[in-house]
C-alpha atoms as a printed R data frame, in Angstrom:
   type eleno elety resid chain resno      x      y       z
1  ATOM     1    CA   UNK     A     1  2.336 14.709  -3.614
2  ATOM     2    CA   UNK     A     2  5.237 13.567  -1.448
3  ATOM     3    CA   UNK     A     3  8.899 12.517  -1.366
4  ATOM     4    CA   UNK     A     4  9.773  8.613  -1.144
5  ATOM     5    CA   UNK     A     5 12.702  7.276   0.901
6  ATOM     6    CA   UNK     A     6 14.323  4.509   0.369
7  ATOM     7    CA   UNK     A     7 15.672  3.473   3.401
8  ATOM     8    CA   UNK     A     8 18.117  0.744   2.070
9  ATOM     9    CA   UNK     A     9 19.767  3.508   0.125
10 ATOM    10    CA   UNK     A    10 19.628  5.982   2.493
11 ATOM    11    CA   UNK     A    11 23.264  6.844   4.225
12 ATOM    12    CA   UNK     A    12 21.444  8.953   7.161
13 ATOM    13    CA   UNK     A    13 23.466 12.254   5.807
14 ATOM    14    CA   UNK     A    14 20.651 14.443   6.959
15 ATOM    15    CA   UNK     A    15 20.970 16.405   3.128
16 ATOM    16    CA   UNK     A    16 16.779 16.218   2.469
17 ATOM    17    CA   UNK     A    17 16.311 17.337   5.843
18 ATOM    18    CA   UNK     A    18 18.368 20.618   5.926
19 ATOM    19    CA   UNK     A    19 17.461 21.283   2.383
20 ATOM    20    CA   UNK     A    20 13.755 21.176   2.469
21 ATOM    21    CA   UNK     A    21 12.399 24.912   2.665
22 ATOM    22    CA   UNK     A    22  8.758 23.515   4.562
23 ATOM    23    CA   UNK     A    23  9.974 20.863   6.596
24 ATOM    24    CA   UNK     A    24  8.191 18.281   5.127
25 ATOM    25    CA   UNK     A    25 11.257 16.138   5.926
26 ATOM    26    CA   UNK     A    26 12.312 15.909   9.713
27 ATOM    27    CA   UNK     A    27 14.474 14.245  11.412
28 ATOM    28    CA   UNK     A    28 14.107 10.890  13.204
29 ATOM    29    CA   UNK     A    29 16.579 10.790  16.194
30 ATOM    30    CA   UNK     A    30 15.141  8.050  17.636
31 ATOM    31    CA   UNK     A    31 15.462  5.882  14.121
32 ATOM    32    CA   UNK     A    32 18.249  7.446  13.160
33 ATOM    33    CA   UNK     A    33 16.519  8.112   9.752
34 ATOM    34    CA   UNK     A    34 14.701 11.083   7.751
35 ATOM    35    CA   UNK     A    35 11.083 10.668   7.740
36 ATOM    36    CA   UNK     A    36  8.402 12.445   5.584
37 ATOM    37    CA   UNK     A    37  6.082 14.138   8.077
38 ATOM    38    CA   UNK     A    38  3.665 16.182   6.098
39 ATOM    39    CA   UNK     A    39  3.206 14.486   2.768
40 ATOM    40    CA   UNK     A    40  0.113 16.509   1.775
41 ATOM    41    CA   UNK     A    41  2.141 19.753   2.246
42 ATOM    42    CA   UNK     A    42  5.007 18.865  -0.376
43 ATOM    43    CA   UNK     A    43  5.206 21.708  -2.510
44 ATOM    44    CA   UNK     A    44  6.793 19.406  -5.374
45 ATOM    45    CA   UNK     A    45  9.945 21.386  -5.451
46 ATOM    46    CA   UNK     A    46 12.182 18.310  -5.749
47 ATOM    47    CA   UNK     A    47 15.362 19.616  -3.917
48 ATOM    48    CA   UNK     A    48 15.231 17.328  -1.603
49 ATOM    49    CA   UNK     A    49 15.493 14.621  -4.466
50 ATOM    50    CA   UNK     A    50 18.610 16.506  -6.249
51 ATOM    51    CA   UNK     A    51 20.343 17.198  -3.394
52 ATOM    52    CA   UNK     A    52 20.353 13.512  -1.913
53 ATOM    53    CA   UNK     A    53 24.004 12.113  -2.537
54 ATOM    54    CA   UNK     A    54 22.417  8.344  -2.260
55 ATOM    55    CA   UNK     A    55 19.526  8.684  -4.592
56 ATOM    56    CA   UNK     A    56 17.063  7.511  -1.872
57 ATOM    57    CA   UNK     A    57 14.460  9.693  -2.385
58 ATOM    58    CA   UNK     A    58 11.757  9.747  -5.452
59 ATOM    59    CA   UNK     A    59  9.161 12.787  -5.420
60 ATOM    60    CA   UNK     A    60  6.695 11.034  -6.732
61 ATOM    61    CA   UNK     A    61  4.177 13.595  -8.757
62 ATOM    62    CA   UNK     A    62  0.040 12.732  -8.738
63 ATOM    63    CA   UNK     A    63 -0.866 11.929 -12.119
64 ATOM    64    CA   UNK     A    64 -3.692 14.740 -11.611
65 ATOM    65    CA   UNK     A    65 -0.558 17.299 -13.000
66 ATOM    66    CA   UNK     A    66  0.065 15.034 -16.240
């Protein structure tokens, strides 16, 4: 369970980071860049997706909840 960036979409707005409530998405400083640092701790809320003016990220949800 985890959110996807896409990094040629991404605009670097900061949006997923200040949105997500676990802080599964931090902030790269050195990159410049979002990065998802806890993957296996996504709680599949999908702010982070809605809120993201670019469209750059996907939560992608395991097929195990199908």
């Amino acid at each position: 369970m985890t959110a996807k960036i896409d990094y040629e979409r991404c605009t670097g707005c900061k949006k997923c980071h200040e949105v997500c409530p676990l802080d599964i998405i931090v902030w790269d400083e050195e990159k410049g860049r979002p990065v998802v640092a806890y993957p296996d701790e996504c709680q599949l809320c999908f702010i982070c997706q809605e809120e993201c003016p670019a469209y750059a990220i996907k939560v992608e949800v395991p097929i195990i909840f199908w």
